[in-house]
C-alpha positions as a Python dict, from the first residue, in 0.01 Angstrom:
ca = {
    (1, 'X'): (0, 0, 0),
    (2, 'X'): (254, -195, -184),
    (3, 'X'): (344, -560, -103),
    (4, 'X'): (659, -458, -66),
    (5, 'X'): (569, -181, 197),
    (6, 'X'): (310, -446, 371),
    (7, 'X'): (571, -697, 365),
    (8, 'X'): (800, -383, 597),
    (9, 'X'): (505, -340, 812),
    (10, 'X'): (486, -757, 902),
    (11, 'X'): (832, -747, 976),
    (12, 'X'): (817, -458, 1201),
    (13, 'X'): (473, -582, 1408),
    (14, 'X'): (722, -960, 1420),
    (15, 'X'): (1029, -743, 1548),
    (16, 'X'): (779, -537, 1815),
    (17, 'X'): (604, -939, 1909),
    (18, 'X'): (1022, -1057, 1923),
    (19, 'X'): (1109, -834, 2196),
    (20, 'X'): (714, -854, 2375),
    (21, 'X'): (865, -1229, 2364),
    (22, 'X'): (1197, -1152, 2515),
    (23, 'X'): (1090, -942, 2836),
    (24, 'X'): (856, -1274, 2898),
    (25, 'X'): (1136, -1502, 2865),
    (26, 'X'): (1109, -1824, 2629),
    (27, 'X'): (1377, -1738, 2358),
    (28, 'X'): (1306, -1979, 2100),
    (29, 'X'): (968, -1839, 2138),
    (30, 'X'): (1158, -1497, 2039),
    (31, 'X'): (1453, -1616, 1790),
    (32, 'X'): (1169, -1752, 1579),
    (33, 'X'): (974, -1462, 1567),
    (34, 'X'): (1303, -1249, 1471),
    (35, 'X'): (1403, -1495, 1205),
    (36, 'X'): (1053, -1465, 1062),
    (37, 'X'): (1062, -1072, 1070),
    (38, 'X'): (1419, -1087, 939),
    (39, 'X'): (1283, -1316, 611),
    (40, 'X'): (1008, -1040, 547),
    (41, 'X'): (1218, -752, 571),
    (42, 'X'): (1457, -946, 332),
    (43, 'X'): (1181, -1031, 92),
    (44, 'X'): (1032, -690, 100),
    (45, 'X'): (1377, -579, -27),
    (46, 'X'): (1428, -814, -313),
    (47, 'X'): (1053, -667, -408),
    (48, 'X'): (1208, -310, -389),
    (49, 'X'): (1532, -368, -588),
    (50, 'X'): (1342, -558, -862),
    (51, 'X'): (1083, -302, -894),
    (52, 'X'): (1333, 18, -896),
    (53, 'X'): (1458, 116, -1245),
    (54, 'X'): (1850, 184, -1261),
    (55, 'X'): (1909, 520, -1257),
    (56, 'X'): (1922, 700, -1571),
    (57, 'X'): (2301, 846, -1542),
    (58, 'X'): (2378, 480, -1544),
    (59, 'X'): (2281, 429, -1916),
    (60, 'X'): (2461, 763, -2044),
    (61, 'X'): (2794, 777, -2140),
    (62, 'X'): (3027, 990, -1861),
    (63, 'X'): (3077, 1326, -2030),
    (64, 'X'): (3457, 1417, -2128),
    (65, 'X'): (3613, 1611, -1877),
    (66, 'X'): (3799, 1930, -2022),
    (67, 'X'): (4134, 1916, -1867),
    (68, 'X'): (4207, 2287, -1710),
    (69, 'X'): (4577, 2434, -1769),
    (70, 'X'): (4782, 2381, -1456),
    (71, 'X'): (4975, 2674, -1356),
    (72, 'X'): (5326, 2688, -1382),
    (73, 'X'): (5531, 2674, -1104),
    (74, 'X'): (5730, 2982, -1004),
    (75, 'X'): (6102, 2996, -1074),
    (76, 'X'): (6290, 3156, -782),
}
């Protein structure tokens, strides 16, 4: 398991503890635990986008596009 994916799986078991918090009452108690699952999810993205390669298409040149005839219109 990557850190990034471990980093998904805390923020999912703080989301599941934020809303255990809710039904019981104290906010704050829940706010915090959403902010803190909301910073992990956000980290575990950075991870992702700095570990993906750009796609290859974005280093090639766009191919020329061959313009097609148009048909003329008719003459009435």
């Amino acid at each position: 398991m990557s850190e990034a994916e471990r980093l998904r799986d805390r923020a999912t078991r703080l989301f599941a503890l934020a809303l255990k918090a809710r039904e019981r009452g104290p906010r704050d108690d829940a706010e915090e635990l959403e902010r803190l699952a909301a910073e992990a999810l956000a980290q575990a993205e950075a991870m992702e986008r700095r570990s993906v390669p750009p796609p290859a298409e974005a280093h090639q040149q766009p191919a020329q596009q061959q313009q097609q005839p148009q048909p003329e219109p008719k003459k009435e």
